[in-house]
C-alpha positions, 0 to 999 in steps of 0.5 A, spaced: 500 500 500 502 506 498 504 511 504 503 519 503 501 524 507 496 523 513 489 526 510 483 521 513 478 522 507 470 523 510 469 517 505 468 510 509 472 505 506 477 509 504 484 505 503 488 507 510 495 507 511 498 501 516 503 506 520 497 511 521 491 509 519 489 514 515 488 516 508 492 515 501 497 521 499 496 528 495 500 530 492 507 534 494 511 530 500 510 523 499 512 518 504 507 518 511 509 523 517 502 524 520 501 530 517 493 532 516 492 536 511 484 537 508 484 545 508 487 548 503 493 552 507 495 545 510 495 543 503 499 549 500 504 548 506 506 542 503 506 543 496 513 547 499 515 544 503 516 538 498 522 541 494 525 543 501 525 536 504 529 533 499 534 539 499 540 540 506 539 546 507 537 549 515 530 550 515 526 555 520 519 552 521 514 559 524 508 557 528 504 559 533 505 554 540 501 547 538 500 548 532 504 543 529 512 545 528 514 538 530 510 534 526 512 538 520 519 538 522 518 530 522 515 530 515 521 533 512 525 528 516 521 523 513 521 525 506 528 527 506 535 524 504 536 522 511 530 518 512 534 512 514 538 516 519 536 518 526 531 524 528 532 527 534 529 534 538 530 539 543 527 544 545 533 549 547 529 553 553 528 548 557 534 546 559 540 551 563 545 553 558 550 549 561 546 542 561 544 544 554 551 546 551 552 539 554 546 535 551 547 539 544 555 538 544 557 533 549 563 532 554 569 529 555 571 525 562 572 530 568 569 537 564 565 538 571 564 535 577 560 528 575 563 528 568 565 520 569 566 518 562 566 521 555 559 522 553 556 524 546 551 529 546 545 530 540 549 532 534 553 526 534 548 521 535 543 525 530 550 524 525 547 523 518 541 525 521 536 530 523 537 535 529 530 539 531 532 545 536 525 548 538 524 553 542 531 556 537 530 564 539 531 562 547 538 559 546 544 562 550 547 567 546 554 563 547 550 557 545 549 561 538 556 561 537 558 555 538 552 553 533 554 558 528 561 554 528 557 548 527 554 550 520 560 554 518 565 547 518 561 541 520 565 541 526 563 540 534 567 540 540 566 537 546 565 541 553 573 539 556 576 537 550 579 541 545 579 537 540 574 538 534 571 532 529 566 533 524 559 531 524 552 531 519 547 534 521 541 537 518 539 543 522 532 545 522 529 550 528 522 551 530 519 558 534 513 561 536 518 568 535 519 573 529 526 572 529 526 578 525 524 582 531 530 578 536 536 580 531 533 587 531 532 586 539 539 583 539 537 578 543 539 573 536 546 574 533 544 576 526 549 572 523 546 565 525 540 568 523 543 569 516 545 562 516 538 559 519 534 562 515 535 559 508 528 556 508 521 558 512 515 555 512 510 557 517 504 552 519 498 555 521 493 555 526 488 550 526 483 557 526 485 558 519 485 549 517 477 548 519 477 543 514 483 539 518 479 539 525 475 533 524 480 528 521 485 532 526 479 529 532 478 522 528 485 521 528 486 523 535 480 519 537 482 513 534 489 514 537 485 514 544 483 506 543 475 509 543 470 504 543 467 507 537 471 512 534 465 516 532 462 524 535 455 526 534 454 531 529 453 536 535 460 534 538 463 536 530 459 542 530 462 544 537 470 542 535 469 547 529 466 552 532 471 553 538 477 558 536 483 553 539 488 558 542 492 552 543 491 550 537 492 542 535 494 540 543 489 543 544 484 540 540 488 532 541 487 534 549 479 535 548 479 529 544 482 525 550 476 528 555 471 526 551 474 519 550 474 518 557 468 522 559 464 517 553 466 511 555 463 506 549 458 512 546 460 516 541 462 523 544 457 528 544 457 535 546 457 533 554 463 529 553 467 535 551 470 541 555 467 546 558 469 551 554 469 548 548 461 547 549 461 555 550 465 556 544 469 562 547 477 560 549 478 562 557 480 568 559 487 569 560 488 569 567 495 573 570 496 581 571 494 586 566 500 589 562 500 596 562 504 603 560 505 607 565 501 613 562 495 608 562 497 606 569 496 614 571 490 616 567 487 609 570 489 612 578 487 619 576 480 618 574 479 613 580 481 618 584 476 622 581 471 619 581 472 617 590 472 624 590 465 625 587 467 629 581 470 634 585 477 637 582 480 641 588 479 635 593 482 630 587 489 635 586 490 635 593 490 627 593 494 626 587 498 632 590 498 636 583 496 643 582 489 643 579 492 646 572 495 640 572 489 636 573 486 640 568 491 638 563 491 631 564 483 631 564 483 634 557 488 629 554 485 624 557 478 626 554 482 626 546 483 619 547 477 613 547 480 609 552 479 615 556 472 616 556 471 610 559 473 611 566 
């Protein structure tokens, strides 16, 4: 049976690949990576993405949290030169730069304290293969440095040895960032920008793939070992209509409460999340980020407002001249924020 790209079609009885149990290929990558791809940008996206498979070159894969950085990274892997070879992945801001320098490039025997033998880290193991560096704008600036060396010469060092050897590893970097916007901040080194930056692909959020929520959820169900894999229309109607803020986690996570919560029924509305029923993502919980001029009109008008409207007994609370007041008061008055006071 033929492998391709993971589309579950809406026809029952559709020939179904063996590794995924999803459908039959369409055209651009062609060897299975799971990838769903009914709507029309997830198609569009592989449809680039195939040229850029098959060449060595870095890859920097854009996309909001969740939304499938990874399994794209996976699919060039899958359908690239390297298939035989490993593929590995680390997420950069999840480890101190010294565990992570350590994890990227190894260390040799004594490096610190705990260092009892030679030990190679991903870049060799990935050698011939495929390194995913997640997360790739939060990498230690030192860190960039020694990346950057990495693909100017194909070489790496261990911490402790000052031996270098070469390796071949393909380098492909996920960010929710701009990295743009890093270089300008001086957060990211703009000639390893340069260097990465060869190719960009960019997933959508599922927001903007309607048409893949359904195969996306079936999939996941299916995944779940759910007694009939099934979800009533009012459950279908319920996933499509939510915004899915955390993308496609979000979205595998509710088809894992309504398995649960169904048992060996079909997934009805119900079974789902409490948000995904209302069809509004929760409020964002944590402090309201303000500038300091919205943080003084804000304390002004409340200020106010305690003393009745009274303007002599506001400046002399604020500790302001009335003049002054005044002034605010009517610059805050030009503005439409202002006016809700």
């Amino acid at each position: 049976m033929r492998q391709g790209i993971c589309v579950l079609p809406f026809e029952q009885g559709a020939r179904l690949c063996r590794i995924c149990r999803l459908g039959p290929p369409l055209p651009g990558l062609q060897r299975c990576s799971r990838v769903v791809a009914e709507s029309a940008a997830m198609r569009a996206l592989m449809l680039r993405a195939a040229p850029v498979a098959a060449s060595d070159a870095p890859v920097v894969i854009h996309g909001e949290s969740g939304a499938g950085k990874e399994v794209l990274a996976r699919a060039l892997h899958a359908n690239s030169p390297r298939r035989a070879r490993p593929f590995l992945a680390v997420n950069v801001a999840a480890l101190p730069a010294d565990l992570l320098e350590s994890e990227l490039f190894g260390h040799a025997k004594g490096a610190f304290t705990g260092a009892a033998a030679d030990t190679p880290g991903l870049f060799e193991a990935a050698d011939g293969g495929t390194l995913l560096l997640d997360e790739i704008a939060e990498m230690p600036p030192a860190l960039q440095a020694k990346l950057l060396r990495v693909l100017e010469n194909g070489e790496i060092r261990r911490a402790g040895n000052v031996r270098s050897f070469p390796v071949d590893v393909r380098i492909l970097c996920a960010t929710n960032q701009d990295l743009a916007a890093c270089v300008t901040a001086r957060r990211f080194r703009a000639d390893l920008y340069y260097r990465l930056h060869v190719f960009s692909l960019t997933v959508p959020p599922l927001r903007a793939r309607l048409e893949d929520i359904r195969p996306l959820s079936e999939m996941f169900l299916a995944q779940e070992g759910h007694a009939t894999g099934r979800f009533t229309r009012r459950a279908r109607r319920a996933l499509e209509r939510y915004p899915w803020p955390g993308n496609v986690r979000e979205l595998a996570n509710a088809v894992k409460h309504g398995a649960v919560l169904s048992g060996g029924a079909d997934v009805d509305v119900e079974h789902l999340p409490e948000a995904v029923v209302r069809g509004t993502a929760p409020a964002a919980t944590g402090p309201l980020l303000q500038t300091l001029a919205e943080v003084e009109r804000t304390h002004v008008l409340r200020v106010l407002e305690a003393c009745g409207g009274r303007h002599v007994d506001a400046a002399r609370i604020l500790g302001i001249g009335r003049a002054t007041l005044w002034r605010k008061l009517s610059r805050y008055r030009s503005t439409p924020a202002a006016r809700r006071p």
